[in-house]
C-alpha positions in Angstrom: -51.3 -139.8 -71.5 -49.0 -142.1 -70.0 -49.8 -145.8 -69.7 -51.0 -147.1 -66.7 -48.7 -149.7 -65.0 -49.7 -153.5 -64.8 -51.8 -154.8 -62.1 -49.8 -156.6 -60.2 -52.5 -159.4 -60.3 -51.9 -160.3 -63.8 -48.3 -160.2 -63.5 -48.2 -163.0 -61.2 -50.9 -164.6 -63.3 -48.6 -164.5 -66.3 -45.8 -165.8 -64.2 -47.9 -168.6 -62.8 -49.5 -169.2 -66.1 -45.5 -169.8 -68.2 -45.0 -171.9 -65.2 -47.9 -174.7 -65.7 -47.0 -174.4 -69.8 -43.4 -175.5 -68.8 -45.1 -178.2 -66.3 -47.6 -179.3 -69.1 -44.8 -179.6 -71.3 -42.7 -181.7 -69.0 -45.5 -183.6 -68.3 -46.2 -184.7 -71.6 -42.3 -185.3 -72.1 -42.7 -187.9 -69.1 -45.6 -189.6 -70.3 -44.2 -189.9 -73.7 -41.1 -191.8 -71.5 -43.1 -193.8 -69.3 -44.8 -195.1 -72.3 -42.0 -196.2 -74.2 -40.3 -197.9 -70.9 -44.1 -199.9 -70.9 -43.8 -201.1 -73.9 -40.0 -202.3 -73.6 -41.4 -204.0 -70.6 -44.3 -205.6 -72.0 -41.4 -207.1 -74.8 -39.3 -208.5 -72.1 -42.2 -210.0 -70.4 -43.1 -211.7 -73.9 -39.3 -212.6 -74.6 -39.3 -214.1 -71.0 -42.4 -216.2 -71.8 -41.3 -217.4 -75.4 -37.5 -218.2 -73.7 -39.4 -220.2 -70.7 -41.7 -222.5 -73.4 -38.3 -222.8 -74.8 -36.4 -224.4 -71.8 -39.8 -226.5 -71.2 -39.4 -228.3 -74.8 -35.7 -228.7 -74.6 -36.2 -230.5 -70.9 -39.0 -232.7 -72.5 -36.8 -233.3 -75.4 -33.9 -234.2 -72.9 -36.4 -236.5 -71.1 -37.2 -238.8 -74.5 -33.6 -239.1 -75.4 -32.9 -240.3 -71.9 -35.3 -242.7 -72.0 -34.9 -244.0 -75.7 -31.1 -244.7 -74.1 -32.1 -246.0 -71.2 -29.8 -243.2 -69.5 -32.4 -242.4 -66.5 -32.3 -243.9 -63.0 -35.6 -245.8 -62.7 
């Protein structure tokens, strides 16, 4: 008895159904990606803020030693 052939149905359904494992796959890829970039971001954000208080205390640093030598205009 020979085989019957596929239905062409369930060929396509196959076809479709490789397709969304590649897209899962590449999807999870991406996240993976976007979640590293957010983390580098949230580090620079925190760098930014630690090298902002930074600048602050040197300026009010600058400001006493200006004034203990009398180097500011009044």
């Amino acid at each position: 008895m020979a085989s019957e052939p596929e239905s062409l149905l369930l060929v396509y359904l196959r076809r479709i159904d490789e397709k969304v494992d590649r897209l899962r796959d590449d999807v999870r890829e991406l996240k993976t990606g976007l979640n590293s970039v957010r983390r580098d971001l949230i580090a620079l954000a925190e760098a930014d803020a630690r090298l902002e208080l930074m600048v602050d205390r040197q300026g009010e640093r600058l400001d006493k030693i200006e004034r203990r030598l009398d180097l500011r205009d009044a």
